[in-house]
N, C-alpha and C positions, 0 to 999 in steps of 0.2 A: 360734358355729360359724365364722361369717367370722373373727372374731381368731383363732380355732383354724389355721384354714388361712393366715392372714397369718402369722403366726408362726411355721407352717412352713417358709413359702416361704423367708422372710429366713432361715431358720437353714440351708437348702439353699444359698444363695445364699450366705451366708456362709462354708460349708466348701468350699463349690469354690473360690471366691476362693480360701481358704486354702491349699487344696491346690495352686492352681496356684501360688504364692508359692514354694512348695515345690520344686514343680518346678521353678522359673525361678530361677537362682542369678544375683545380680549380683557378677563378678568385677573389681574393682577393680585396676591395675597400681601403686598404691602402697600396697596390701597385702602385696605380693610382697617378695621376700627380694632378688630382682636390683635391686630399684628402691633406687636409690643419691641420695639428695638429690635428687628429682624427675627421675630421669636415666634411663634405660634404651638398653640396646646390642639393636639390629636384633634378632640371631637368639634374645635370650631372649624379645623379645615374641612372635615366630614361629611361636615352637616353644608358647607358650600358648595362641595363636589357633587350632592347627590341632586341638586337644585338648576345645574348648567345644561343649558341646551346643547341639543351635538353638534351646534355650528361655532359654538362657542372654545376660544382658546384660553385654558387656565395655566396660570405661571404663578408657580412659585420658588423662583429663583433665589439662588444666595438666603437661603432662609435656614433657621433651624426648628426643627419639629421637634416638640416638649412632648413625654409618653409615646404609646404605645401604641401606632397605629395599624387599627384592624377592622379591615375593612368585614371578613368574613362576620365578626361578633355582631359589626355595624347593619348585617344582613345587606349590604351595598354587592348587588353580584353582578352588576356592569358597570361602567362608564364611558358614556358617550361622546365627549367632549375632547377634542387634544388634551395629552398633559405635559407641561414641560415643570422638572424638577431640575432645573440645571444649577451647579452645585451649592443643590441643598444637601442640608445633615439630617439623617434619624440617629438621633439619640440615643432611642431605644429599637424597642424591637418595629419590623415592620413586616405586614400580614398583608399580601394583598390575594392569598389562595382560593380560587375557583373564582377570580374574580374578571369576567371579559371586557378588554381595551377594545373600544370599536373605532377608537379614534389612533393615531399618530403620540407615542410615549417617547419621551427626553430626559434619561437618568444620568447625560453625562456630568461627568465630575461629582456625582454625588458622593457620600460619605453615609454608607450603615453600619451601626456602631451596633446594632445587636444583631438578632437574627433576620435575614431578608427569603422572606415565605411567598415565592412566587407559584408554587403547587398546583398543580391543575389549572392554573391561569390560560388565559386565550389573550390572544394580542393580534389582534386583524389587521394591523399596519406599520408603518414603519415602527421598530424599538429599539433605540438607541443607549446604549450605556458603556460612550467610552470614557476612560477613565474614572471612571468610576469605583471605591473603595468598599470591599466588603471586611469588613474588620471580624464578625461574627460570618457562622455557616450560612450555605446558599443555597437555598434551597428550588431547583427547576423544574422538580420532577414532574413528568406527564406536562408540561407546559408548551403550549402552541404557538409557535411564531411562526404566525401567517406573511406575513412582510418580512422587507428587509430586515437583516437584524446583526447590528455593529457591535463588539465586546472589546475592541481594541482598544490595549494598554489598561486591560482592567484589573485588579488585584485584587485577587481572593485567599486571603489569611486566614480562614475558616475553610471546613469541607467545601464541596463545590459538588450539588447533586444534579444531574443533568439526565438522569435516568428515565428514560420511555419521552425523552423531552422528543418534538417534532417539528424541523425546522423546515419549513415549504416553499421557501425562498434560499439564496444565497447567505449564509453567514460566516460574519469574518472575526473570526478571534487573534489578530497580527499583535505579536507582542503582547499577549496575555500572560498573568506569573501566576500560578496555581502551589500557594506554599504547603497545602496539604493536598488529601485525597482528593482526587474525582473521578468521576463515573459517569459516564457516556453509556453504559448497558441498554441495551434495547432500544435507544436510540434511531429516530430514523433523519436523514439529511437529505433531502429531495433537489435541493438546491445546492451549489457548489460548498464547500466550506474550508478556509483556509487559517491556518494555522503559525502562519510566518513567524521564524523569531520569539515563539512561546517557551516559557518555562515550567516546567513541569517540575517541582522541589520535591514530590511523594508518589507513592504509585497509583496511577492512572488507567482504569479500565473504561476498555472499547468493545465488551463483551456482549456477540450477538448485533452489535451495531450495524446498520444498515447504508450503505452510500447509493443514492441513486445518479450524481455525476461525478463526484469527485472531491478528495481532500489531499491538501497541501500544508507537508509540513517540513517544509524546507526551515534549516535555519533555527532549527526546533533544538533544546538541550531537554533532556529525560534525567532526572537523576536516580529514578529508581525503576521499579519493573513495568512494563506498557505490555495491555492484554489483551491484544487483539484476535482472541478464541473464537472459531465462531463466527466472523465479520463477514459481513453479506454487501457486495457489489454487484449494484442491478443497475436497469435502464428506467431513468425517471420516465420515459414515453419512448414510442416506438423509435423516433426522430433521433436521440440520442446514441450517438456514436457507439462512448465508449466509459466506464467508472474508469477514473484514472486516480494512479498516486504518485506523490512529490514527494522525494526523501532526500532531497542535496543539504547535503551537509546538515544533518540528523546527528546526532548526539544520543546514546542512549546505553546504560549496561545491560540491562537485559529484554531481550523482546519475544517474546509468546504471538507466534500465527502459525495458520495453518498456509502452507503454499497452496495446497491445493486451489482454498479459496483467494488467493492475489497472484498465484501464476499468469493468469490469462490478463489481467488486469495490468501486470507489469511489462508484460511482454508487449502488450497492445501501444505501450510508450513509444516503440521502436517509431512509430506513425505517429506518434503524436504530434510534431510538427507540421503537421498538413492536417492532422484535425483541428486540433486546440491551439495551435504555437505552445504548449505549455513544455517541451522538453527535447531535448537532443539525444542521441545515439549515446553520446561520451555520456550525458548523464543518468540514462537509462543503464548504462551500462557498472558505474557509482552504484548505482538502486541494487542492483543486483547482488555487487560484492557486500555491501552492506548488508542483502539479509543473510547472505550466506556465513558472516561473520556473525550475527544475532544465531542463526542454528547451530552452528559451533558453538557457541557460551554456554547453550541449553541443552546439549546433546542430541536436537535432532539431526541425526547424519542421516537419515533417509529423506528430509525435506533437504536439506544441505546437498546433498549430492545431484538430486533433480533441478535446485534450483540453479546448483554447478554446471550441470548440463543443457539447461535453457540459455546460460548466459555468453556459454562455448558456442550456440548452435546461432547466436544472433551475429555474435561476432564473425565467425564463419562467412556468411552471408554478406559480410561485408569487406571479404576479406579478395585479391588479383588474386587471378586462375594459379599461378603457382603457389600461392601460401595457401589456397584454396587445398588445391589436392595435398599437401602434406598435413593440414589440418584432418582434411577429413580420413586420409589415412589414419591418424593417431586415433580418431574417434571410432574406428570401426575395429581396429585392433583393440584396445583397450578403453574403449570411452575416457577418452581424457584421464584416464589414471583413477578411472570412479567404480568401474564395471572389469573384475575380474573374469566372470565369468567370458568374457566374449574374447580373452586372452586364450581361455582354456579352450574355446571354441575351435579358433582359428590354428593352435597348437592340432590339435586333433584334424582338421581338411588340411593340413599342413602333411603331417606324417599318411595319411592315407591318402593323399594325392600321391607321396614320393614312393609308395609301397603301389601302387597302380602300374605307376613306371619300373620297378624294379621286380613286377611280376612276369615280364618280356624275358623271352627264354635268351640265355645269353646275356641276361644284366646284371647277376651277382654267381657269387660260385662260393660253396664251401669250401674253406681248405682242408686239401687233403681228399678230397670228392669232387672232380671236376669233370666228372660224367652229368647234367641236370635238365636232359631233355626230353627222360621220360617220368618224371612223376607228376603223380597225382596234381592237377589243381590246385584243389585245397591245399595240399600241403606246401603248394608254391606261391599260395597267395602267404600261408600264417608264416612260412620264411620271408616273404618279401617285405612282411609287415614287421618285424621283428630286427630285419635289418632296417628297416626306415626308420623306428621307435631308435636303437640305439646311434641312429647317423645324427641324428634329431638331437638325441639329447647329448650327442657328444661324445660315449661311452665309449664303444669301439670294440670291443671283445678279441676281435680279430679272428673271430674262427668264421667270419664271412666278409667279402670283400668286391667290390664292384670290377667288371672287367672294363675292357678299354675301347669295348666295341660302341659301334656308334646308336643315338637314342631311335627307337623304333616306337612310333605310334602307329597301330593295328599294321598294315602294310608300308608306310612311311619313313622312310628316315632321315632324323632330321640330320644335317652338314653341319660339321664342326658344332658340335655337343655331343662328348662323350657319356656314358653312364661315370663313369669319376670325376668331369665336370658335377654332374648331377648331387652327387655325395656331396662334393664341398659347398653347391649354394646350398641344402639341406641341411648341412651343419651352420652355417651362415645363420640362417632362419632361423635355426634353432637358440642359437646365441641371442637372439635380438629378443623371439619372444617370451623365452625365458626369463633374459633378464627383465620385459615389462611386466610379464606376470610377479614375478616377485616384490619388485617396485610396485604396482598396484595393489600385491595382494598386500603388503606391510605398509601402506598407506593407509589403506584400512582399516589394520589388526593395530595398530599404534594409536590413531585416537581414540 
């Protein structure tokens, strides 16, 4: 009974197969009567394409196309049918603007020799063009790629317009050579897009551009300026972790961003491994030093120093309880050498902690006045402070000096710590913060 109904199944299985084969006609363009020693002129291809049913597969492979073809002029504003141009030549120019692929498009290995005008185009399904040569400019702008969509090892020797382009799928540009401009402006990426091993010969703007999971550009060389002003990192759906960016072993002279907008984004790497697998600590940590060397080149020292301090605080974090606390010792004195101001901070509850202590009657004495148990308060707090300021910084005057009597807290006294114990860690302190403050402050004032 089971082989009875298996051997149903397959033979059902089989005539629909069948039938659909039937349906679906593969037209060939050197089957055709126009096609002249691998050659075909614009308007006989044209006039074929707008005549194919959508079940229908058109190829025309290894062919060269004679003039100028344009679909817009042709008033042709869909095509339903697969197309595979696998490597075919245009000649001339080729136009296929505002024109929608409802079908599966195959431009690898092609050859366009003029302009290739994909402009407000719509491509509902898979679009393929790897290896593919663009001799003349490229034009993508406002173009929809609904499906997947492959660019790897393509070469564009012409501009490369990719502006308000919107890719709704995954797209991979791995080994792409861009010899001149391009432009990714307003750009939106819903779908991953990765960049492996691209070349970028001219400067390339990401202005405004938008990621909703992530791009990778590892492996990437820039030779001129990348401008990622503006760049917007969101969550294609709620389900979506996290925008991520890949920068191992990036190549580039100058880079234009805002941290603000890729702080959270690079830091989120640190987990990348348990989200995505896409990245390590060690190389999140690469990302880091990298952009902080791009804000140097371009004088942001206040994106540079925040970025400095995100990459301190991840480290940290990863750092045994003893390298633990000396780190964050240095970061709370001095922020890593980045934040003067928390030197000068610490200087100041420095000296008025030691002037707290040296207001205890019997903790300093003037020389030559060693009567000092009746005045005033106030006047024993601004001497207390005045001997802690010059203990602090070293100075020493000598017309005030600590006794040898032991430290008193309110009623307290503490054993073995004298008030001239006191003096020398005070002078100690001083020495240390000092020297960071000047160290931080001339790290600063120097670049």
């Amino acid at each position: 009974m089971l082989n009875t109904i298996w051997t149903f199944g397959l033979t059902v299985s089989l005539f629909l197969g069948f039938a659909g084969r039937l349906r679906a006609e593969v037209i060939n363009v050197r089957d055709l009567t126009f096609c002249i020693r691998d050659t075909v002129h614009e308007k006989s291809l044209m006039d074929v394409i707008v005549n194919i049913n959508s079940e229908d597969i058109f190829k025309c492979d290894s062919i060269v196309i004679i003039g100028n073809i344009d679909f817009e002029k042709s008033g042709i504003d869909s095509i339903m049918c697969d197309l595979s141009f696998l490597h075919t030549v245009f000649s001339d120019e080729a136009v296929f603007k505002s024109v929608t692929f409802l079908g599966n498009v195959n431009f690898s290995y092609s050859t366009f020799s003029g302009i290739a005008n994909f402009h407000d185009a719509t491509l509902s399904k898979y679009s393929v063009f790897n290896n593919a040569k663009f001799l003349g400019n490229a034009d993508f702008g406002n173009t929809k790629f609904k499906g997947y969509t492959a660019l790897s090892y393509v070469s564009f020797k012409g501009d490369a317009n990719f502006i308000e382009a919107k890719f709704f799928q995954n797209a991979i540009f791995n080994n792409v050579t861009f010899f001149r401009n391009v432009s990714f402006v307003n750009a939106l990426f819903i779908g991953e897009i990765t960049f492996q091993s691209a070349r970028f010969s001219a400067r390339s703007d990401w202005i405004n551009t938008e990621f909703c999971s992530g791009i990778n550009l590892s492996n990437s060389i820039f030779k001129e300026l990348i401008d990622f002003s503006n760049t917007i990192f969101s969550k294609s759906t709620p389900d979506t972790l996290i925008s991520w960016i890949i920068l191992d072993k990036i190549y580039f002279p100058i880079l234009h961003i805002q941290w603000d907008k890729w702080r959270g984004n690079i830091a989120a790497n640190r987990g990348i491994d348990s989200l995505k697998g896409k990245d390590s600590l060690e190389n999140v940590i690469k990302n880091y030093i990298l952009l902080e060397t791009a804000f140097k080149n371009v004088g942001q020292f206040k994106d540079l120093d925040i970025c400095y301090l995100e990459r301190r605080k991840i480290e940290r974090e990863n750092m045994k309880s003893f390298e633990w606390f000396g780190d964050m010792l240095l970061w709370q004195v001095c922020g890593y050498g980045a934040q003067f101001i928390r030197t000068v901070i610490y200087c100041i509850i420095t000296i008025l902690f030691f002037t707290i202590i040296y207001f205890q009657h019997d903790a300093i004495h003037e020389r030559g006045n060693e009567i000092y148990e009746h005045v005033h308060w106030w006047k024993r707090f601004r001497n207390a402070f005045y001997f802690s300021a010059n203990t602090f910084t070293t100075i020493g005057y000598g017309d005030w000096y600590p006794t040898n009597e032991r430290v008193k807290f309110i009623k307290w006294e503490i054993p073995m710590l004298s008030y001239r114990t006191m003096t020398m860690i005070e002078g100690c302190l001083g020495w240390l913060l000092l020297a960071l403050f000047l160290v931080t402050l001339g790290r600063i004032w120097i670049r």
